[in-house]
PAZAPA-4460 file (N, C-alpha, C; in steps of 0.05 Angstrom, whole numbers, plus 32768, in hexadecimal, padded with zeros to 4 digits):
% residues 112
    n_x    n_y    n_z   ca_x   ca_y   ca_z    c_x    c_y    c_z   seq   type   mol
   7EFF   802A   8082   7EF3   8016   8071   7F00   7FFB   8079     1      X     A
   7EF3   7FE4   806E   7EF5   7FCA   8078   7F17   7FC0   8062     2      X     A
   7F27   7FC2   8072   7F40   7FB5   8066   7F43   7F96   8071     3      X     A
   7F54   7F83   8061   7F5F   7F6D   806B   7F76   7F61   805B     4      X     A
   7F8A   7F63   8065   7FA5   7F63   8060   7FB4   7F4A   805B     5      X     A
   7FB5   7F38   8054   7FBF   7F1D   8052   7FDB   7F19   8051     6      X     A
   7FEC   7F0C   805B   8002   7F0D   8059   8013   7EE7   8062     7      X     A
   802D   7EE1   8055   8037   7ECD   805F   803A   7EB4   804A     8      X     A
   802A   7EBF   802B   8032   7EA3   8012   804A   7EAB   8008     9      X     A
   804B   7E99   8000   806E   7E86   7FF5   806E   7E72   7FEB    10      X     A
   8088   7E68   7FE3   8085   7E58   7FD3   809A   7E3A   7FE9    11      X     A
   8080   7E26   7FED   808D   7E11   7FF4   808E   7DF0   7FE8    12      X     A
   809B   7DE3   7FEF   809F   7DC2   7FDE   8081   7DBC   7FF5    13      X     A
   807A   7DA4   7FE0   806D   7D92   7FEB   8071   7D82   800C    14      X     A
   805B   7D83   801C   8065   7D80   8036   8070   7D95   8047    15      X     A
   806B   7DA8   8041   8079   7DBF   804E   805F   7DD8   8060    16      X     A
   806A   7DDD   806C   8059   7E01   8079   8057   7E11   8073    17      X     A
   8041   7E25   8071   8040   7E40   8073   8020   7E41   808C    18      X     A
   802A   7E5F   8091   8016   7E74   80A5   800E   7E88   808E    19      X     A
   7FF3   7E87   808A   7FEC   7EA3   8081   7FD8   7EAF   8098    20      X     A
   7FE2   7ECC   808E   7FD8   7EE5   80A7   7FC2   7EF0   8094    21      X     A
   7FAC   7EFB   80A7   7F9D   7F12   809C   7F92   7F21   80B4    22      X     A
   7FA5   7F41   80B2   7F9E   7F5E   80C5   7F7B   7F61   80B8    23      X     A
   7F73   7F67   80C3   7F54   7F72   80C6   7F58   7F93   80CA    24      X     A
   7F4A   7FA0   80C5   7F42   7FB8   80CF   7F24   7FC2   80C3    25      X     A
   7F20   7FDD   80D0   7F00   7FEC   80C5   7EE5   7FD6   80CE    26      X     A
   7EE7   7FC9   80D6   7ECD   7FC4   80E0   7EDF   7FB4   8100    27      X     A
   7EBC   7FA5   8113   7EBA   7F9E   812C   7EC5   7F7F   812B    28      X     A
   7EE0   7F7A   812C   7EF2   7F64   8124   7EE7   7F44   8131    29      X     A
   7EE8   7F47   8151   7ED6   7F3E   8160   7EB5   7F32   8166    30      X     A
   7EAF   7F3E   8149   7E8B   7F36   8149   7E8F   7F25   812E    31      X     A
   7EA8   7F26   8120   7EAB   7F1A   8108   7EAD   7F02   80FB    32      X     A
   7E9B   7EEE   80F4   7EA1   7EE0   80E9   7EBC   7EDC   80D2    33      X     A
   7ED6   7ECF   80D0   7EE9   7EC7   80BB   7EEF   7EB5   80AC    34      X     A
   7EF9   7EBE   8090   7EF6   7E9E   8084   7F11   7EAD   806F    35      X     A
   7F1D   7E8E   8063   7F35   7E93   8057   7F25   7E87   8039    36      X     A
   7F2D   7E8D   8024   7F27   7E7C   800A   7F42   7E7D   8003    37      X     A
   7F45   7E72   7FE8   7F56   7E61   7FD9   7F4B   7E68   7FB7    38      X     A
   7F5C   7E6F   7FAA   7F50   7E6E   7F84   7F6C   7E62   7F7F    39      X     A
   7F66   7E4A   7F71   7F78   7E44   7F5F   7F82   7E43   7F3E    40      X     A
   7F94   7E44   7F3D   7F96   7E4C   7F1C   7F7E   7E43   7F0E    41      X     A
   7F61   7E4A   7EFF   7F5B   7E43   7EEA   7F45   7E35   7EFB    42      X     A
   7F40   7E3C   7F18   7F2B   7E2F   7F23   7F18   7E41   7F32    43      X     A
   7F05   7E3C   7F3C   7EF4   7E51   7F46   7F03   7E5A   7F65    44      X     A
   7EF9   7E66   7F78   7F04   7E6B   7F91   7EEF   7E59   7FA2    45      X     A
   7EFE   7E54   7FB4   7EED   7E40   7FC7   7EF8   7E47   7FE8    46      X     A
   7EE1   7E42   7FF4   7EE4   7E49   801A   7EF7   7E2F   8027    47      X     A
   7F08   7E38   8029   7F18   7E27   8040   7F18   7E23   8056    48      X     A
   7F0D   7E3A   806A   7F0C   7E36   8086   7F06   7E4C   808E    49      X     A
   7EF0   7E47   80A4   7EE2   7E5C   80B3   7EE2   7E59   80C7    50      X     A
   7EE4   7E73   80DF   7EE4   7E79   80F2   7ED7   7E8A   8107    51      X     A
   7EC1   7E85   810F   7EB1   7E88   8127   7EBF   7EAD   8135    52      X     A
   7EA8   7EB7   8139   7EBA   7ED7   8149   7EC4   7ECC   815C    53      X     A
   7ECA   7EB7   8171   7ECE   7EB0   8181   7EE3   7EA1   818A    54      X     A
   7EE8   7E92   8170   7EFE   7E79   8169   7EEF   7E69   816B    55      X     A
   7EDA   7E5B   817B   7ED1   7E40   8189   7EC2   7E3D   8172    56      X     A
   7EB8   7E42   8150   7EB3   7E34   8141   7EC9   7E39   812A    57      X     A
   7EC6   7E19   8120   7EE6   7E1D   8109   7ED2   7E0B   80EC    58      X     A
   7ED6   7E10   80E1   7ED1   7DFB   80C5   7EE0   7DFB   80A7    59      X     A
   7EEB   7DE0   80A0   7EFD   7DE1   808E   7EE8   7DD2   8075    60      X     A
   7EFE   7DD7   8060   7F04   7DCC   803D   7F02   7DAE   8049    61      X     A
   7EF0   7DA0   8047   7EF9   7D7E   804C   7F1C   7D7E   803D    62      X     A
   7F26   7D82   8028   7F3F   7D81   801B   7F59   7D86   802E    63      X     A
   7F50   7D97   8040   7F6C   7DA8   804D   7F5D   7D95   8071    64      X     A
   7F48   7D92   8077   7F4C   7D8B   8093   7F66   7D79   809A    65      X     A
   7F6D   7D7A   80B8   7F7D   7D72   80C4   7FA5   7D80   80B9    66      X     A
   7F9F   7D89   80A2   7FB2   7D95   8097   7FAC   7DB6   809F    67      X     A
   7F9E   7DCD   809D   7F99   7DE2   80A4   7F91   7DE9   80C4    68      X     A
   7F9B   7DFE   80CC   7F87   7E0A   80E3   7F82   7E20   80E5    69      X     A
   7F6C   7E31   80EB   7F64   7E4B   80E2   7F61   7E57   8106    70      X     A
   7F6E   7E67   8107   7F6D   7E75   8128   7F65   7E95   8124    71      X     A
   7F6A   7E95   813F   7F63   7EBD   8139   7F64   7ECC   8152    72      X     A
   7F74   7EDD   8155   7F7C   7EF0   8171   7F71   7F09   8166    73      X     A
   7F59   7F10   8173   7F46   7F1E   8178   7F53   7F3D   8183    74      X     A
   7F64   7F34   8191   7F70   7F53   819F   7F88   7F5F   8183    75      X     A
   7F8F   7F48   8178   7F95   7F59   8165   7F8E   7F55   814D    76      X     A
   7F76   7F47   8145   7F6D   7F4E   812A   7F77   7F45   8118    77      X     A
   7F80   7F25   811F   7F8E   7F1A   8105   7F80   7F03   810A    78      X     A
   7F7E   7EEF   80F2   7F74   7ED7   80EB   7F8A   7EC7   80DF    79      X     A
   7F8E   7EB3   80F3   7FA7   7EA5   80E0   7FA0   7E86   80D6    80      X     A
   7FAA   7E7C   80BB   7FA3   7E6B   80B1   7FC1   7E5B   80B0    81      X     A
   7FC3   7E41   80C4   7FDA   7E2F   80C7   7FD5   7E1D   80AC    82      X     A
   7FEE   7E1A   8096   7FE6   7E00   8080   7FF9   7DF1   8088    83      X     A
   7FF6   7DDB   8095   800F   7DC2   808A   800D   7DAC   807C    84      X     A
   801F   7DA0   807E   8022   7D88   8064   8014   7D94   8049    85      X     A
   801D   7DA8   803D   8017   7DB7   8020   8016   7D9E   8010    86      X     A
   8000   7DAA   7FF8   8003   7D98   7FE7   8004   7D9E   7FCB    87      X     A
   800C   7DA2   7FB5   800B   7DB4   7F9F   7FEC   7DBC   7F9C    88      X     A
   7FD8   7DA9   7F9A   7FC5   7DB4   7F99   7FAF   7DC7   7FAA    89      X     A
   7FC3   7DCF   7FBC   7FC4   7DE5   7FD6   7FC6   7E03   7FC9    90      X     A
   7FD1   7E01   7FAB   7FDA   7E18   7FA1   7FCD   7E20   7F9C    91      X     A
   7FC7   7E38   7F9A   7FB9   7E52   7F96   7FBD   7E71   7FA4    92      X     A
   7FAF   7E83   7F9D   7FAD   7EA0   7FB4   7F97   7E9E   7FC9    93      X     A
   7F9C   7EA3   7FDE   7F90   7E92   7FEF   7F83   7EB8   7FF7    94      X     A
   7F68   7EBC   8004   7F61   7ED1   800A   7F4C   7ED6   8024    95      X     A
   7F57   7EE7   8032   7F47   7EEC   804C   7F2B   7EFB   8047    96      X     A
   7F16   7EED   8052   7F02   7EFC   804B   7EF4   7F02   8068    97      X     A
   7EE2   7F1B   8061   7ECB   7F1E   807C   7EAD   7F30   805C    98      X     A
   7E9E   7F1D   8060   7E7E   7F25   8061   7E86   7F3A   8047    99      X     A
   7E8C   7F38   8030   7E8B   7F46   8019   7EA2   7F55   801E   100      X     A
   7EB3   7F49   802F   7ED0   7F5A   8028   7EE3   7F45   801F   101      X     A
   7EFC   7F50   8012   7F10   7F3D   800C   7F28   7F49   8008   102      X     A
   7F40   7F45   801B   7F58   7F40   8015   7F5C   7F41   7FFA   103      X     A
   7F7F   7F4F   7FF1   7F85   7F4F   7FDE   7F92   7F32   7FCF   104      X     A
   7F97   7F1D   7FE4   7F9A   7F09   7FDF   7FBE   7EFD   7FE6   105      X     A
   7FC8   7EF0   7FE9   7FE0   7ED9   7FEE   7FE3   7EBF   7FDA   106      X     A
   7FFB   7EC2   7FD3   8001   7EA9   7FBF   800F   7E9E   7FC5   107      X     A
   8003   7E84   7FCF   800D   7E6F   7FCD   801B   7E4E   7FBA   108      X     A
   802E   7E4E   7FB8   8034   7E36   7FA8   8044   7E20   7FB3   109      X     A
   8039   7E0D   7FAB   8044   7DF1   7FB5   804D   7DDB   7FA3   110      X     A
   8062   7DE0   7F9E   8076   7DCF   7F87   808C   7DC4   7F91   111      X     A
   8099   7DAD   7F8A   80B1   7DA6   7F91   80C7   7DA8   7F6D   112      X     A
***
């Protein structure tokens, strides 16, 4: 069955990094369109960034561009989502999705 594994939130100050990971398995990884969302406390969930089976298409959150980058190594089935310069309102559980599947989710917080 279609798993996706998310891994890599924490808790950082304002201005700071994280990498979140998401392992894929049970389906054809390679033909797959990826996309990361975001729910924040007391807010709906929203698409942050998507990624092309291929890498060569990317599309962000106008909020996070130039701050995020969403990649993906195909041979091994991970999708990785680069955040820098955090911003508290960055905070939320951030979740790997494919086509009616979803990750159990990563929490992120951004406080000083």
């Amino acid at each position: 069955q279609v798993q996706l594994v998310e891994s890599g939130g924490g808790s950082v100050q304002p201005g700071g990094s994280l990498t979140l990971s998401c392992v894929a398995s049970g389906f054809t990884f390679n033909m797959s369109d990826m996309k990361w969302y975001r729910q924040a406390p007391g807010k709906e969930r929203e698409l942050v960034a998507t990624i092309g089976r291929n890498g060569n298409f990317k599309d962000y959150l106008d909020s996070v561009k130039g701050r995020f980058t969403i990649s993906r190594d195909n041979a091994k089935r991970t999708v990785i989502l680069q955040m820098n310069s955090l911003k508290p309102e960055d905070t939320g559980v951030y979740y790997c999705y494919r086509r009616g599947y979803w990750g159990q989710g990563t929490l992120v917080t951004v406080s000083s």
